[in-house]
C-alpha positions as CSV (number, residue, x, y, z in Angstrom):
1,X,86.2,110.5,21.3
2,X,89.0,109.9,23.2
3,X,92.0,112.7,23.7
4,X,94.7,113.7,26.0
5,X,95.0,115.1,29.1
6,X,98.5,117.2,28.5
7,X,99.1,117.6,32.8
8,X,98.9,113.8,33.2
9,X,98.8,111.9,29.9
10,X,95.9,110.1,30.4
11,X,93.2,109.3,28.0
12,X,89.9,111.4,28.5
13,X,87.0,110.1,26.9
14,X,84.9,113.0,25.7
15,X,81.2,112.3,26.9
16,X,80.0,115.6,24.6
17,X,81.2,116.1,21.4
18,X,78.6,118.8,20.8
19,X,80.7,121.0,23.4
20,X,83.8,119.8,22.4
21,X,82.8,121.4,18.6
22,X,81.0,124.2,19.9
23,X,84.2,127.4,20.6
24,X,82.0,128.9,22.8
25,X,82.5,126.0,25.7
26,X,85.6,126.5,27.0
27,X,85.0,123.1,29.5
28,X,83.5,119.5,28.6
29,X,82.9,116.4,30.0
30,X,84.3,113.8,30.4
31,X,85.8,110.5,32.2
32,X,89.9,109.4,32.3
33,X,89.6,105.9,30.4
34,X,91.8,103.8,33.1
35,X,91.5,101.1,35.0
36,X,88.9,98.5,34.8
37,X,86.5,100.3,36.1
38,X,84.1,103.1,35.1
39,X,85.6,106.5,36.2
40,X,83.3,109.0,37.1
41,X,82.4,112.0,35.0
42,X,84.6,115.6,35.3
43,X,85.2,119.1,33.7
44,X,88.1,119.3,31.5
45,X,89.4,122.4,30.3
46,X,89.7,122.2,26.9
47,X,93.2,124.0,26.7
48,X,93.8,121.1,28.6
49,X,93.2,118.9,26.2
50,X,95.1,117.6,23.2
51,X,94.3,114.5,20.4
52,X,96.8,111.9,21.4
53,X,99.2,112.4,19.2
54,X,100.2,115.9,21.3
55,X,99.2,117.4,18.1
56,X,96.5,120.9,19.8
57,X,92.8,120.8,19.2
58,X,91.3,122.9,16.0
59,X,91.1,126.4,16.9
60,X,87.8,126.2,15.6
61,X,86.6,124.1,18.6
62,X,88.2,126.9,20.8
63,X,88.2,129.8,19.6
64,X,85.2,131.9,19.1
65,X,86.8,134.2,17.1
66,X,89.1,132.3,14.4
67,X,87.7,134.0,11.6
68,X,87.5,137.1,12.3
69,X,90.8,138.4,10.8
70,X,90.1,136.4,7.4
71,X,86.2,138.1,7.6
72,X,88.0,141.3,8.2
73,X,89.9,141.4,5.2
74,X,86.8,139.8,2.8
75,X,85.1,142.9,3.1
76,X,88.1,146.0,2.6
């Protein structure tokens, strides 16, 4: 999967989706997709990451604890 990099604007390709999914991996791998050649694999904080229409990434691929508010209320 390919997303943003907000500091630069360049394409990341994502080289784990299973961390990108899981909230409780703030940081995922991943290569800048320019050039010809074969960039070399990095850490990417997933704040800074966006899809590349600028639009933010699900909070449930960041944050542990987005349903805890809605669980809250399920069981007054």
């Amino acid at each position: 999967m390919f997303l943003k990099h907000r500091a630069t604007g360049k394409l990341v390709e994502v080289l784990s989706q299973r961390d990108l999914l899981n909230p409780m991996h703030a940081v995922v791998i991943g290569r800048y997709h320019a050039g010809e050649e074969l960039q070399d694999p990095e850490r990417f904080e997933k704040a800074d990451l966006a899809f590349t229409s600028d639009e933010a990434l699900p909070r449930c691929w960041t944050d542990v604890h987005y349903r805890d508010e809605s669980a809250h209320h399920a069981y007054r």
